[in-house]
C-alpha positions as CSV (number, residue, x, y, z in Angstrom):
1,X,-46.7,-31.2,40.6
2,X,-48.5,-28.8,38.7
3,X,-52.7,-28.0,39.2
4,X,-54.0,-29.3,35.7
5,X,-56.6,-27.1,33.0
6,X,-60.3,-28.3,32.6
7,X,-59.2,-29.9,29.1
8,X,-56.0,-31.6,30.8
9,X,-58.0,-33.0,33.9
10,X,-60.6,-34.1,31.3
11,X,-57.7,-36.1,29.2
12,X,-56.3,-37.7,32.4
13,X,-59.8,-38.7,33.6
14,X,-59.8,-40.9,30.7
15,X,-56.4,-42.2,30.8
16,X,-56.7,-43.3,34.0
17,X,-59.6,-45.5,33.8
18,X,-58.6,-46.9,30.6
19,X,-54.5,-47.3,31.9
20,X,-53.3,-47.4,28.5
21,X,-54.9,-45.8,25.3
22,X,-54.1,-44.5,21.7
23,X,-55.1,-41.0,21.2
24,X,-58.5,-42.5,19.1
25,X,-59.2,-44.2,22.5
26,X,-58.8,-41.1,24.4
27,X,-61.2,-39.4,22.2
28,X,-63.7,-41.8,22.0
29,X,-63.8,-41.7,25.6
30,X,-64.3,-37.7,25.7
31,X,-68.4,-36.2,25.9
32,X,-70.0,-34.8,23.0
33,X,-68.6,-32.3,21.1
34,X,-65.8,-34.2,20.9
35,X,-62.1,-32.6,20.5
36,X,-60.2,-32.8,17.0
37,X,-57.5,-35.3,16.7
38,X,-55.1,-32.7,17.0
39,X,-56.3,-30.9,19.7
40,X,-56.1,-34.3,22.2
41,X,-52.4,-35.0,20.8
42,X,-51.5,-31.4,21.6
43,X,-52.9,-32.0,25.2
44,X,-51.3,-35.1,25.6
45,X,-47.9,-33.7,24.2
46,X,-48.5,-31.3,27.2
47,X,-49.5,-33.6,30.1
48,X,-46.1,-35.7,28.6
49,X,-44.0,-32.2,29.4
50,X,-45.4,-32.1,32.9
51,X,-44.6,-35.5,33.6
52,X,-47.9,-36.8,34.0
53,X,-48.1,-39.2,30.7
54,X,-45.5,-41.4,29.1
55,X,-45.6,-43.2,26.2
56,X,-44.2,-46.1,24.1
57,X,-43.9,-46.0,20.3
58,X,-45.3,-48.2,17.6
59,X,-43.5,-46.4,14.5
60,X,-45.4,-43.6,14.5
61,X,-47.9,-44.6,16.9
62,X,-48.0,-43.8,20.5
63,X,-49.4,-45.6,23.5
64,X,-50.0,-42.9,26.4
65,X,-50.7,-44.3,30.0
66,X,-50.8,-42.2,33.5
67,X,-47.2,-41.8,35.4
68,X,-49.1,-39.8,38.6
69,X,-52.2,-41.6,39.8
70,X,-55.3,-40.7,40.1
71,X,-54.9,-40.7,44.2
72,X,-51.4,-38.5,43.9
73,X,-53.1,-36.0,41.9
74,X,-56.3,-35.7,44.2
75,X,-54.1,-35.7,47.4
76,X,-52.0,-32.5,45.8
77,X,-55.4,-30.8,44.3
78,X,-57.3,-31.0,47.3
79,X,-54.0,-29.5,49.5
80,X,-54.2,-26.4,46.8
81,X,-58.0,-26.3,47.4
82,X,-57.8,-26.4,51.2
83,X,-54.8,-24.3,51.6
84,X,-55.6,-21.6,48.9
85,X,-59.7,-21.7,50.3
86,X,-60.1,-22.9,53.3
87,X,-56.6,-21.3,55.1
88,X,-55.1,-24.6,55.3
89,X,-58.2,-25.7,57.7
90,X,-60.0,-28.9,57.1
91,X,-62.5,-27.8,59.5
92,X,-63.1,-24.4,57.7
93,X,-63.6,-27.0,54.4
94,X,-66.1,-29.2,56.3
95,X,-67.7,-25.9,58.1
96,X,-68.2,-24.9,54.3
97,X,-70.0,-28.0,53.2
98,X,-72.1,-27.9,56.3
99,X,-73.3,-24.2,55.5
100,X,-73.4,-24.6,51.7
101,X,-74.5,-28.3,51.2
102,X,-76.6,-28.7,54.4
103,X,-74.8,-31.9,55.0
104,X,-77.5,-34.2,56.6
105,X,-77.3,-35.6,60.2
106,X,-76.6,-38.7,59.1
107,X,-73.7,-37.7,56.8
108,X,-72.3,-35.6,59.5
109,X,-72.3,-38.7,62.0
110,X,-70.3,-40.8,59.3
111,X,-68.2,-38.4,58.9
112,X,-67.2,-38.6,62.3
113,X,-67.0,-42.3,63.0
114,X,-64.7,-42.1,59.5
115,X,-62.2,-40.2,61.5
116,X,-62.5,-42.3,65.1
117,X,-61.5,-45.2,63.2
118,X,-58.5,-43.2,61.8
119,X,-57.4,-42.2,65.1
């Protein structure tokens, strides 16, 4: 799998709440200023050669939907983050949000009942 570009990410947020949508769909979806036609069919066109969208024809038409979900794609981005930031250390990425976020108490504490019910 392959780390997706701000526009790409942007497109498959879209796509995966809506499951299945026309390129119209896709751009209706999309904040103000919104992307030309073109420019959403090029990116789709894209996310289609990286596997991450297929497709089924009406004529002309298309109808993209997500083949990697949202969860498969979080799991790998978050590895890249950790490993390529945080030395492959969850605990130098929580140590980070500690420092930088000043994660309250109470976050901290569920947190760590999270992972003693994963143990």
């Amino acid at each position: 799998m392959r780390e997706l570009t701000k526009a790409e990410d942007q497109v498959m947020q879209v796509l995966w709440k809506l499951k299945r949508a026309f390129v119209k769909d896709i751009i209706a979806h999309l904040p103000p200023p919104r992307p030309a036609y073109t420019t959403v069919s090029t990116i789709i066109r894209i996310l289609e050669q990286k596997g991450f969208v297929g497709h089924k024809a009406y004529g002309k038409t298309h109808e993209y939907f997500p083949l990697v979900s949202r969860e498969s794609y979080t799991r790998f981005y978050l590895n890249e983050v950790i490993n390529g930031y945080f030395e492959g250390s969850i605990q130098n990425l929580v140590s980070f949000f500690v420092k930088e976020k000043k994660l309250s108490e109470k976050h901290l504490n569920e947190l760590l009942k999270e992972l003693q019910k994963r143990k």
